[in-house]
C-alpha positions in Angstrom: -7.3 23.1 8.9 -6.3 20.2 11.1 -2.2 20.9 11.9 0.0 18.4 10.6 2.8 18.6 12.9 4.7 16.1 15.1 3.5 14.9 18.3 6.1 14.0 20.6 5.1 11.6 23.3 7.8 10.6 26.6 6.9 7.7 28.3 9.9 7.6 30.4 12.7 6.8 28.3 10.4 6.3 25.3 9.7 8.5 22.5 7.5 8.8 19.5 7.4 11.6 16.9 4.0 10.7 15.4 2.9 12.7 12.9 -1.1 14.8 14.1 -2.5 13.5 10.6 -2.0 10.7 8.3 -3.1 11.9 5.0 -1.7 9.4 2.4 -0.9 5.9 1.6 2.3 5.2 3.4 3.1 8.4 4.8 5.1 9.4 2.3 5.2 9.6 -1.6 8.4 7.6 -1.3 6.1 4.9 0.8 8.6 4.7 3.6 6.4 4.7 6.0 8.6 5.6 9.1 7.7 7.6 12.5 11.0 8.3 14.0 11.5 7.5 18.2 13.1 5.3 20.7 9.8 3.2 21.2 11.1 -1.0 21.3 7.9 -3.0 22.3 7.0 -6.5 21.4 3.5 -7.8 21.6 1.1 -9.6 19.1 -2.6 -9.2 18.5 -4.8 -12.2 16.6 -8.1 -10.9 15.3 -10.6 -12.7 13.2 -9.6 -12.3 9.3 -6.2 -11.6 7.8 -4.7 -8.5 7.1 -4.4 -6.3 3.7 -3.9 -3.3 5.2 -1.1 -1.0 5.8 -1.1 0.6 8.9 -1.4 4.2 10.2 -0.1 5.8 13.2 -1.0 9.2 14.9 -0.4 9.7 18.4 -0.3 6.3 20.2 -3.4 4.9 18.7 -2.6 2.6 15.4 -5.1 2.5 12.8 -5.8 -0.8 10.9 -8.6 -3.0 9.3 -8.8 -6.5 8.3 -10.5 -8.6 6.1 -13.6 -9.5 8.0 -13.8 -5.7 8.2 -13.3 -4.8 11.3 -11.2 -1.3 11.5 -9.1 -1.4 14.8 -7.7 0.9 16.6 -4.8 0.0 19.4 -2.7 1.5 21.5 0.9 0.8 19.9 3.1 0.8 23.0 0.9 -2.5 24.7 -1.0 -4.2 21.5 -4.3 -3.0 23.6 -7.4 -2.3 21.6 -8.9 0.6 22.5 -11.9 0.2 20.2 -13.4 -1.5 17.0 -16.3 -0.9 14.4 -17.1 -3.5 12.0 -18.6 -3.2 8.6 -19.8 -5.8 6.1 -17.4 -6.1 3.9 -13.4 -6.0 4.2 -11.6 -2.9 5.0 -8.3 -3.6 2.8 -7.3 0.4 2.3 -4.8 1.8 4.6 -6.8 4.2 7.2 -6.2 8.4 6.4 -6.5 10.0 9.8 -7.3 13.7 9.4 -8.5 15.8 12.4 -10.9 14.0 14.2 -11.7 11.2 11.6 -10.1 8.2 10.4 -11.3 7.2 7.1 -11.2 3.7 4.7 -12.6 2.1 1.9 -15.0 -0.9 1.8 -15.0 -3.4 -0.6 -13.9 -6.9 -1.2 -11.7 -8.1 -4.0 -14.6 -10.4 -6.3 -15.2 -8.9 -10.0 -18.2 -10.5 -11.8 -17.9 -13.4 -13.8 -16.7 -13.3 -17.6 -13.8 -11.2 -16.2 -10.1 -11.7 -16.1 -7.3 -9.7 -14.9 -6.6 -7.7 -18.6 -10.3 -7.0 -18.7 -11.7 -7.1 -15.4 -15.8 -5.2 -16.2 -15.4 -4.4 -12.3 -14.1 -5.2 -8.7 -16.3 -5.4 -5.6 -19.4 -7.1 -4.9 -21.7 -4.6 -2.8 -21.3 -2.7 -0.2 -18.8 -1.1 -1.3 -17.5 2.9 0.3 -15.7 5.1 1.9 -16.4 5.4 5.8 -15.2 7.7 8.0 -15.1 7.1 11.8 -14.4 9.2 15.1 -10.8 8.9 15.7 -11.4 8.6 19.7 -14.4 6.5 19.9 -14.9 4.0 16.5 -19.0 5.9 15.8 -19.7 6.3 12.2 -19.9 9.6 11.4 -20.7 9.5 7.5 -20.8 7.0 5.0 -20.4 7.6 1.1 -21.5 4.9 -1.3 -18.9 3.4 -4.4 -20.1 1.8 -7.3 -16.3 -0.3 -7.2 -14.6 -1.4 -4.9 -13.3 0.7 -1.7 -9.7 -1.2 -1.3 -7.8 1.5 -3.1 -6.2 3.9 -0.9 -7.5 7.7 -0.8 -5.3 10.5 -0.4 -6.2 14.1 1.6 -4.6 16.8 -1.3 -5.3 20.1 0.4 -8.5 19.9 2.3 -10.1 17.3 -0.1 -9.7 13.2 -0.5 -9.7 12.0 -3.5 -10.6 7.9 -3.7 -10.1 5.5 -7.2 -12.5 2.7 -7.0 -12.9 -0.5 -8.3 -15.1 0.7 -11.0 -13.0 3.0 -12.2 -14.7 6.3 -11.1 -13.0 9.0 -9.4 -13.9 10.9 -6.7 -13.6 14.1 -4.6 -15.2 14.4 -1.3 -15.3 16.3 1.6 -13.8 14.6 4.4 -15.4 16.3 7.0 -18.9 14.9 6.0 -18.4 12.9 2.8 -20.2 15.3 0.5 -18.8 14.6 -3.2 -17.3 17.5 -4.8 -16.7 15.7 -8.1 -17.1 12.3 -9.8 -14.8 11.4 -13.2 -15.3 8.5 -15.2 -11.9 7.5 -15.5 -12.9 4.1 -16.3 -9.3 2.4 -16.3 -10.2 -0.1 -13.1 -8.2 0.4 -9.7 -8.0 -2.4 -6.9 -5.2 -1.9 -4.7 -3.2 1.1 -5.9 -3.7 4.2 -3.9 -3.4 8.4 -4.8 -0.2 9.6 -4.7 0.2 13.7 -4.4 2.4 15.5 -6.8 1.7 19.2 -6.2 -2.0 20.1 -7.4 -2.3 17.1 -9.4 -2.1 13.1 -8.4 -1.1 9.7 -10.0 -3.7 6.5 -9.9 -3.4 3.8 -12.1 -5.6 1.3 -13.0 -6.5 -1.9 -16.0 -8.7 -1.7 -18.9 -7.3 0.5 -20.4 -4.1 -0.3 -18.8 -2.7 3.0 -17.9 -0.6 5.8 -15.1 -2.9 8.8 -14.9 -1.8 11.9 -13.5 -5.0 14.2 -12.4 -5.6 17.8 -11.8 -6.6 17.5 -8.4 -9.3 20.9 -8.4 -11.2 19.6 -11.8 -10.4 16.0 -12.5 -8.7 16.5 -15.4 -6.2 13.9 -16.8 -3.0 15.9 -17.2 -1.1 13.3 -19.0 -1.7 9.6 -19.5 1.2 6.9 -20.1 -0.8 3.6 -21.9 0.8 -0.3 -21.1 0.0 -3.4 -23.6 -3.6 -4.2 -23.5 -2.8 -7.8 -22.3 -1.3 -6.5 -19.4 -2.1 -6.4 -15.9 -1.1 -6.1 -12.4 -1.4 -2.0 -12.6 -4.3 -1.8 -10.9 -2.6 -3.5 -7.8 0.3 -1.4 -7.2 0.6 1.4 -5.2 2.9 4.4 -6.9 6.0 5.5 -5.1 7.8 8.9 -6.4 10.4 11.1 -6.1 10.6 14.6 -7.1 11.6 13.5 -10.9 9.8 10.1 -11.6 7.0 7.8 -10.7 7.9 4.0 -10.1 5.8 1.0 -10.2 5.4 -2.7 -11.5 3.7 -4.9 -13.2 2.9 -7.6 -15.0 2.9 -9.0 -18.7 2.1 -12.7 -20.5 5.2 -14.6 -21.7 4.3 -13.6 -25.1 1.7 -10.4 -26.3 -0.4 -12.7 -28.0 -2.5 -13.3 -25.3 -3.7 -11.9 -22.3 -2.3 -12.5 -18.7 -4.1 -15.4 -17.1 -3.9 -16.0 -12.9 -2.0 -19.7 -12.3 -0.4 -19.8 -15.4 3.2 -18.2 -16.1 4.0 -14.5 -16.0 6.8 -12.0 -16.4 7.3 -9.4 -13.5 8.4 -5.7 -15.1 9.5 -2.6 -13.3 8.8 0.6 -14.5 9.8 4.5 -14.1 7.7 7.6 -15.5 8.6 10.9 -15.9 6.6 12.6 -13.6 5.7 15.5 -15.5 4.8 14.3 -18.7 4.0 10.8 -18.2 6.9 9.3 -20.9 8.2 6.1 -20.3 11.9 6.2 -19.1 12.3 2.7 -18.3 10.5 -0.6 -18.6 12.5 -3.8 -17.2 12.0 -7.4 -16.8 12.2 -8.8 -13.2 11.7 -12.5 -13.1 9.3 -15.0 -14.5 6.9 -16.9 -13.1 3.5 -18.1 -11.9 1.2 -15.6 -11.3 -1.0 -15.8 -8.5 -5.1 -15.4 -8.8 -4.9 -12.0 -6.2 -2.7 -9.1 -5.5 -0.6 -9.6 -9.1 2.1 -6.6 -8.3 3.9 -5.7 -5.3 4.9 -2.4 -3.7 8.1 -0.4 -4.4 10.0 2.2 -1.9 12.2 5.0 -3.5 15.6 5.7 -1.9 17.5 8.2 -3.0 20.1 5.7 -5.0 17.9 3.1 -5.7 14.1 2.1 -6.1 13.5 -1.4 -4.2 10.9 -4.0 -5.1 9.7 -7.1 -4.6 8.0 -9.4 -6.9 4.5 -11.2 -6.9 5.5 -13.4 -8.8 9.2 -14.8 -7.5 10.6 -15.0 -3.8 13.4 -11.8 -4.3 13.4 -8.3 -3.3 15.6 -6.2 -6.4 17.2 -3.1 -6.0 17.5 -0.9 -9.2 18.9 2.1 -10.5 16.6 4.9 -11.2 18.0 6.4 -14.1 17.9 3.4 -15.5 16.4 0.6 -14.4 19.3 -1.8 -14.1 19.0 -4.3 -11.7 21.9 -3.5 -8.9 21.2 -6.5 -6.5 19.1 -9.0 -5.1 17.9 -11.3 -2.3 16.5 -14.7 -2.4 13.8 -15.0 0.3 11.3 -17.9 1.5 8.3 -16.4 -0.3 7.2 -13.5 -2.6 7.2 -10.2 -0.9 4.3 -8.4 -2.0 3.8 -6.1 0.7 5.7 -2.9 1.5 9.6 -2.6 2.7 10.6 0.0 5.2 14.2 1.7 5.4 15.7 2.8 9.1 19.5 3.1 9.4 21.1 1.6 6.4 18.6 -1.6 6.7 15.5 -2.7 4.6 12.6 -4.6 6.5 9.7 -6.2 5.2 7.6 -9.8 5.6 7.2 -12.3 2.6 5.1 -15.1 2.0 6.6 -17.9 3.7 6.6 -16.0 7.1 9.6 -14.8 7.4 10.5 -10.7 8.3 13.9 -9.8 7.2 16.5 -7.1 8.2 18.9 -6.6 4.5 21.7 -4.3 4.1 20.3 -1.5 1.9 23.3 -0.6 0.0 24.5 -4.4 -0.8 21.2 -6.5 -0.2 23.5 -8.5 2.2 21.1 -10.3 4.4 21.5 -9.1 8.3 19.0 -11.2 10.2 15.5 -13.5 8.9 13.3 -14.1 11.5 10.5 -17.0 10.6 7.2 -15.9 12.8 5.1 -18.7 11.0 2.4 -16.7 9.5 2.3 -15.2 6.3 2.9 -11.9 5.1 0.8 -10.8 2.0 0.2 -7.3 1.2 -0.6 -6.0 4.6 2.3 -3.7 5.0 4.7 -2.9 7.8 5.6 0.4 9.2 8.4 1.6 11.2 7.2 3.2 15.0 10.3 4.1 16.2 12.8 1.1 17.0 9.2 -1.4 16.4 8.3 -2.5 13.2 4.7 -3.2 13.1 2.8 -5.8 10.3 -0.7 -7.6 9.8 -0.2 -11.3 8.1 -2.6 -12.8 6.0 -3.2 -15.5 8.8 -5.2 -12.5 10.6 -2.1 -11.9 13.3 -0.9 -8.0 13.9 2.9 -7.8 14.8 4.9 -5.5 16.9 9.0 -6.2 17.2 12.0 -4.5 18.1 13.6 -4.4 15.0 16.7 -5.7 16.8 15.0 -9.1 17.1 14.9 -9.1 13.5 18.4 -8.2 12.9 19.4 -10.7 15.3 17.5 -13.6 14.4 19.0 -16.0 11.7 16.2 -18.6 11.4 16.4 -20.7 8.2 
């Protein structure tokens, strides 16, 4: 089995404690997706479609696809790409490197028509699987077909990924040559949410039925199951974060349960904490309300250990809130909703929003430090911390690398 300990790199003065395998969405099951080092580099890359991917980072190679589905990989110190193999549809899954593959999903976002978010039938027009590719070279290696959507991130849970597509079908599969072990109707419809780990079992989510699932990772098996309203939505889009005690995500409800969610029209962002062994709901809050936007209806939370951060798809803030409880301990106005991920290094939050902007905030008071405006958008490709460089894709198809003093620095309004 491939080893999954550091590897440090000097380059002079420089170092990089990546990790030999990234096996999960974010790193972590907190999602703070951090590699610690000295590295400070600045350079930009502009490829041909925007980015809905979160990066990955082993060694000095970064992982990433876009969304004219090209999966890149570059050399993080210099912004050089050392290869690229393009696929047909969009590669919108954050890559799992694991010994000598890296491996994403295919699929695009398109469901068939009659659908709406509560009740979507399915997501992903054709082709649509999971790919995995030589981590040193970009050649296919195997290919294993979906009958939904690839964007939802996989996970490796000892020795075996497990993927939730856009049809709502389950998967186990060998990575090292994409046999499948298993296939579970779950049914309940992911699009970007991703597996989070808990032990022998994991947590997917997914619309219609609107529901958490946590699954016994060696049969399948729905451990427990915690149901939302049925005109919900929004659960199928965000990507789990957990501590040892409860699961945390968002999403989204009508302003009234008579009728179901509809994209454009208004909305009410919630917050929500499960308990991670049984499934009960702890806490379900209101965020903000709002107009909800026709993609990527949630956004994605991070889990300190005195407070769960998240923004909003919704409304241009980024909340901090109690876990125990839910209760809403601060927030920050910003120039655009913050869909994508939020990274914690040293007492400070950084993350991109909509309007362009990254921003360095206190974590403890949501005081704002520095706002940088880099005029191009950040959706919900995600950015990681490599060392002192935070890296990001924006939806205008531009891949970012900055000291994060820049960003602390920089008070553009």
């Amino acid at each position: 089995m491939p080893s999954c300990a550091p590897v440090v790199l000097a380059l002079a003065l420089i170092s990089l404690a990546s990790p030999a395998n990234w096996t999960q969405f974010r790193l972590h099951d907190d999602n703070n997706a951090v590699v610690p080092g000295t590295l400070a580099v600045s350079w930009r890359l502009t490829t041909a479609a925007g980015f809905s991917s979160s990066p990955s980072l082993t060694g000095t190679t970064l992982f990433i696809g876009n969304n004219a589905g090209e999966l890149l990989a570059v050399d993080v110190r210099s912004g050089t790409v050392r290869w690229k193999a393009t696929v047909q549809n969009p590669l919108m899954s954050a890559p799992i490197v694991y010994g000598d593959l890296v491996i994403v999903g295919e699929g695009n976002e398109n469901s068939p028509q009659g659908s709406s978010p509560s009740h979507p039938i399915r997501v992903g027009d054709p082709p649509s699987a999971l790919l995995a590719f030589r981590r040193d070279t970009g050649n296919l290696v195997w290919r294993t077909p979906l009958t939904g959507s690839g964007m939802p991130t996989p996970a490796i849970i000892s020795g075996t990924l497990y993927h939730h597509d856009g049809s709502g079908m389950l998967l186990a599969v060998n990575p090292a040559n994409g046999a499948v072990r298993y296939r579970r109707a779950l049914r309940s419809i992911a699009s970007m949410s991703a597996i989070v780990p808990i032990g022998t079992a994991f947590v997917t989510q997914g619309v219609d039925p609107n529901a958490v699932y946590a699954i016994d990772a060696a049969s399948g098996a729905v451990r427990w199951r915690a149901l939302f309203s049925s005109v919900a939505s929004g659960l199928g889009d965000c990507p789990s974060a957990a501590d040892t005690r409860q699961i945390y995500c968002d999403y989204v409800m009508p302003p009234s349960a008579a009728t179901p969610v509809q994209t454009e029209r208004q909305a009410q962002s919630r917050a929500f904490a499960l308990d991670i062994r049984t499934g009960k709901r702890l806490w379900d809050v209101l965020l903000q309300r709002g107009t909800l936007p026709k993609r990527n209806e949630a956004a994605i939370p991070l889990v300190m250990p005195q407070s769960v951060i998240m923004g909003s798809s919704i409304s241009s803030s980024v909340y901090a809130l109690d876990p125990s409880t839910g209760r809403i301990l601060w927030s920050v106005k910003t120039h655009g909703p913050v869909k994508g991920g939020i990274v914690k290094a040293g007492g400070a939050l950084y993350f991109g929003d909509l309007g362009g902007y990254l921003w360095a905030v206190n974590a403890s008071s949501g005081h704002t430090i520095g706002a940088r405006n880099t005029r191009t958008p950040f959706n919900v490709g995600s950015p990681i911390l490599a060392g002192q460089t935070l890296i990001i894709g924006s939806r205008g198809g531009t891949l970012l690398a900055l000291p994060l003093a820049l960003i602390r620095n920089s008070h553009d309004r």
